[in-house]
Each structure stands twice: as C-alpha cells, then as structure tokens.
N, C-alpha and C positions, 0 to 999 in steps of 0.2 A: 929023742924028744919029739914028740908028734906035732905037726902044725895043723891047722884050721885054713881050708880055702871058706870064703864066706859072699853071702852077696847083701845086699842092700838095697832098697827102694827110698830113692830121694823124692824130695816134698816137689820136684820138676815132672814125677814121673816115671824117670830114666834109673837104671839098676847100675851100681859099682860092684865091683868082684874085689875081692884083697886076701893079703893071707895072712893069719899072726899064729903066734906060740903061746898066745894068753887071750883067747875069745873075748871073753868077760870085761876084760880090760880095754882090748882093741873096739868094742862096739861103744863104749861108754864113752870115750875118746870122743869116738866120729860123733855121737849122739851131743855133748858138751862143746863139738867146735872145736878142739883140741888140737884135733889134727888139720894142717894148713893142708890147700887143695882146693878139690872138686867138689868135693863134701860137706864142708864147712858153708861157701855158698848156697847149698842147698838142703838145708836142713829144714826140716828136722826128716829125721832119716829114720826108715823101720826093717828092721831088721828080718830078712827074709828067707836066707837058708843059709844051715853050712854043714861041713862034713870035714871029717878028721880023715887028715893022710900022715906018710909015715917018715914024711921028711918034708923041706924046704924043697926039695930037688923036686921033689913029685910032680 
C-alpha cells in the first residue's frame, strides 16, 4: 500500500510535514479541524506538496 509524505502551509506561516494512506481524506481533515494538534490552531491550512512513497517505513 503506498503512503503520501505531504506538507502544508498554515494560516501562521509556518509549514507541517505528515504522512497518510489516503491524501484526499487526510487534507480535508486538517482543512475541517478534524484533526486535534497544531493544525487545527492554525487554520486554514493550504496545501503545498506531496509525493507518494512505497511504504510507511520510507
């Protein structure tokens, strides 16, 4: 199953790095508040790069 390393540019500025197995889901999250954290504080959050690797291990 391939993961997503991903980054983000929060409404502070400052960039978050994360990694999920479902992109599409994991950004809509951060973008909604969903997810508790760093994130959530600093929204609204846009979404900046990401790139598919070929495990969680990567």
């Amino acid at each position: 199953m391939p993961f997503y390393v991903y980054i983000l540019r929060r409404a502070d500025g400052s960039y978050y790095t994360g990694h999920t197995d479902d992109l599409d889901v994991r950004i809509a999250a951060h973008r909604q508040g969903i997810i508790p954290g760093y994130t959530r504080k600093r929204r609204p959050v846009q979404f900046v790069f990401a790139d598919e690797i070929p495990t969680r291990a990567s």
